[in-house]
N, C-alpha and C positions, 0 to 999 in steps of 0.2 A: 633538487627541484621540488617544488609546489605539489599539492595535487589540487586540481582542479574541477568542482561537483557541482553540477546545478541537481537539483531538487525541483522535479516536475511534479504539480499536481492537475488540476482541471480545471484550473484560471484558463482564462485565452489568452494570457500574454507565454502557456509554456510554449506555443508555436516558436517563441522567440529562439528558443533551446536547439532547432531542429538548423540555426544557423550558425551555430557555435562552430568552432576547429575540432578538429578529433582531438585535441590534445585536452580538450573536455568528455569527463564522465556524466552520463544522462542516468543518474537516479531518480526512477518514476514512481507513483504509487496511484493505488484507486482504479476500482472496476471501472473508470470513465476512460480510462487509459491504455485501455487493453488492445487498440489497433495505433500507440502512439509508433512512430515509424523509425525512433532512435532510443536505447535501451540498452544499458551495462548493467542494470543493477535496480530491481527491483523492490521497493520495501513496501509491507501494507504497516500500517500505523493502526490498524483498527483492531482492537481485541475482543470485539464481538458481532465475530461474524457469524455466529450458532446465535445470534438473538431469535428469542420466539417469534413465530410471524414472519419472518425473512427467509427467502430460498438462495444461500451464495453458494451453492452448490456447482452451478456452472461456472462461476468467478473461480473459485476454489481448485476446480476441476483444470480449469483454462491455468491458473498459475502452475500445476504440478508437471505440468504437459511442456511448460516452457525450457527453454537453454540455457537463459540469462541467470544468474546467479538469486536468489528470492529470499528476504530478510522476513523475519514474521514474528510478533512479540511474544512471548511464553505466554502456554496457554492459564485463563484464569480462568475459576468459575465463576458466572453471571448471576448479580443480584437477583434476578427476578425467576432462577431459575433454582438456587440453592436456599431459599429463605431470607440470604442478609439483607442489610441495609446500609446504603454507602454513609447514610448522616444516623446521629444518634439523637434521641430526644434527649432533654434535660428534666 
């Protein structure tokens, strides 16, 4: 058998997701989605959530606290925080 994934983010068409069968998994992502009301499987896609100037601490805090299974990219250090530069001059 199939598996079957919808991938929610914070368009307004994922309400669509919240009419699927159970025989669909709801993979969600993004602190916009943190009161969504259907959820197997968590991912954040963002790998800098330590940006300067940003507090996701509460975000952060709220994913550690949950049930559902939570994917998260390997941590990397931040251009603007290590010296690099993502482009190189010529």
């Amino acid at each position: 058998m199939s598996r079957k994934v919808a991938l929610i983010g914070t368009c307004p068409s994922r309400n669509l997701a919240l009419a699927l069968p159970e025989d669909w998994e709801c993979w969600v992502c993004s602190p916009g989605n943190q009161n969504f009301p259907r959820v197997d499987l968590w991912f954040e896609l963002h790998g800098d959530l330590d940006f300067p100037g940003e507090d996701w601490r509460p975000y952060l805090d709220w994913l550690n606290a949950q049930s559902f299974p939570v994917m998260v990219p390997p941590r990397r250090p931040h251009p603007a925080r290590d010296g690099s530069s993502r482009s190189s001059a010529s």
